[in-house]
C-alpha positions in Angstrom: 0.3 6.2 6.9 -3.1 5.3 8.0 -4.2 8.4 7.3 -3.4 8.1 3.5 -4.7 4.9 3.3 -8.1 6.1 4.5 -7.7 8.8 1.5 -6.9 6.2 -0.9 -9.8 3.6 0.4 -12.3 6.3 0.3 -11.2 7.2 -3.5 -10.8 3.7 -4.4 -14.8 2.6 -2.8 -16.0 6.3 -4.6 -15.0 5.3 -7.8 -16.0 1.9 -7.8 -19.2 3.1 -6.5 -19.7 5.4 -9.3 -18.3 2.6 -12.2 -20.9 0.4 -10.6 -24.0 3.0 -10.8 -23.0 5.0 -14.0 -23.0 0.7 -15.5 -26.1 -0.2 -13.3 -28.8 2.7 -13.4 -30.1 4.2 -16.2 -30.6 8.5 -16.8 -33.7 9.1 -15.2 -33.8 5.3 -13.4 -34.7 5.3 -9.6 -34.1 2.6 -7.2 -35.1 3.0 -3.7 -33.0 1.5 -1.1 -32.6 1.4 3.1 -36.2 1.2 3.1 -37.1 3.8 1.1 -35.0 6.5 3.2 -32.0 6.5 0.3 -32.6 6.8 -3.6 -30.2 5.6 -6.0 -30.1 7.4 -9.2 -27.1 8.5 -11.6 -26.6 12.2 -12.3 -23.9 13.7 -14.5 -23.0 17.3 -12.7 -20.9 19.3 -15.1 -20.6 22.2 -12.3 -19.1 22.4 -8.6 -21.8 21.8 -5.7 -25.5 21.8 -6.7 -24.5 22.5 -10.4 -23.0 25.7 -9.8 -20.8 27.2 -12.7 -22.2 24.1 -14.6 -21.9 26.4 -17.9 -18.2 26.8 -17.1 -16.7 23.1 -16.7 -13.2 24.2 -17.2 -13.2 27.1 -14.8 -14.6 24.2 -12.4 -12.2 21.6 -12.6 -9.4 24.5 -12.9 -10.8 25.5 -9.4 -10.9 22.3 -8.2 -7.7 21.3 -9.0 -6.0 24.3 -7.2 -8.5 23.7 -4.1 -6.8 20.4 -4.0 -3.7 20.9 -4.5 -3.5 23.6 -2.0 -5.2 21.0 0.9 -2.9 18.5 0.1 0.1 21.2 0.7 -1.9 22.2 3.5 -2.0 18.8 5.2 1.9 18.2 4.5 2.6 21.3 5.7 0.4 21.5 9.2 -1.6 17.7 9.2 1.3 16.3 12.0 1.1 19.3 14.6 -3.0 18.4 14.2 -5.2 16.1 16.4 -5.9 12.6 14.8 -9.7 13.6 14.6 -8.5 16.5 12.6 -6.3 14.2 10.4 -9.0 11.8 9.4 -11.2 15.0 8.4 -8.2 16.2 6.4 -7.8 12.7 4.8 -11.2 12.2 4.1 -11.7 15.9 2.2 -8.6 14.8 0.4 -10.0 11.4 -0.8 -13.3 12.4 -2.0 -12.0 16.2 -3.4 -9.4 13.2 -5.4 -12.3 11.4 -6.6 -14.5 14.3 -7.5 -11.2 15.9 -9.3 -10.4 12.5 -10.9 -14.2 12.4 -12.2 -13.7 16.3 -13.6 -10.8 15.4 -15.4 -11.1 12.1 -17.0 -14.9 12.3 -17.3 -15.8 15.7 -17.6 -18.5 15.2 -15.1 -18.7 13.9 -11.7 -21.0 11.1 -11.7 -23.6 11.6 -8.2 -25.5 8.7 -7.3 -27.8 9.1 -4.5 -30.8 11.1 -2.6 -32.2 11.3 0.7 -36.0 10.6 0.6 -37.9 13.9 1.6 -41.1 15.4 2.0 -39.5 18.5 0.4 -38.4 18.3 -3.5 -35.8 20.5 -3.4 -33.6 18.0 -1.1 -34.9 15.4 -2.6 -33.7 16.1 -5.8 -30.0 17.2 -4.9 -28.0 14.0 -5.5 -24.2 13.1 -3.3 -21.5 10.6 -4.0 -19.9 9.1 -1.0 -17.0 11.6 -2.3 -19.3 14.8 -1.3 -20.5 13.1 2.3 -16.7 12.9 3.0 -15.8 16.2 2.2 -18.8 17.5 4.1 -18.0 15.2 7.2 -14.1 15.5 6.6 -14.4 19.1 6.7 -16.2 19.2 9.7 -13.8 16.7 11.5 -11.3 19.5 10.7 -13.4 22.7 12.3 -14.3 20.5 15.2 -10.7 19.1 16.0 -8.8 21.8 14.7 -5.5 22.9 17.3 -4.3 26.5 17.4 -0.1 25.7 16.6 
């Protein structure tokens, strides 16, 4: 059960998160925070990670959907016999791939909100939602306490 609350509390923060910048922060609009080492700023991605297949939305959120649907089968399936490290990683790809989906589907977009100050411009221009640092993290939660059955 705790598990499925984390998934729901991370989907529930993500979107109000997003509601809150997409109201807040204008197209273009950046507002450094943490002393400088994190930049808000709103970014409509039409695509999957880094814009890719942004000319194809539908094919995205087709793709999404059956990624998710097949993790949540996954985690009914197999998330019990797994380690609780593994479970939170499982719950927390679940909640943000929700979000992310949720966005793709009622949106057509997912809206990204932040940037990690850097003396490179190429990572300083690629732009997360809590969503996409969940899946990252989540999934490696999952590799790292993963138990052969």
């Amino acid at each position: 059960m705790r598990y499925l609350l984390a998934a729901a509390g991370i989907f529930g923060l993500d979107a109000w998160l997003k509601q809150r910048m997409d109201k807040t922060l204008k197209s273009g609009e950046e507002k450094p925070v943490l002393k400088g080492r994190v930049i808000l700023r709103k970014y409509y991605n039409k695509g999957a990670a880094l814009d890719a297949l942004d000319r194809w939305p539908g094919l995205v959120r087709a793709l999404s959907a059956i990624v998710f649907s097949i993790l949540c089968i996954f985690g009914l399936a197999f998330g019990k016999k797994q380690r609780g490290g593994f479970r939170l990683g499982l719950s927390m790809v679940i909640g943000g791939g929700a979000s992310n989906l949720w966005d793709r589907w009622r949106r057509g977009h997912v809206v990204d909100y932040f940037s990690f100050q850097s003396r490179f411009p190429r990572v300083r221009r690629v732009v997360f939602n809590l969503s996409d640092m969940c899946i990252f993290l989540g999934t490696f939660f999952m590799a790292m306490f993963h138990k052969d059955s």
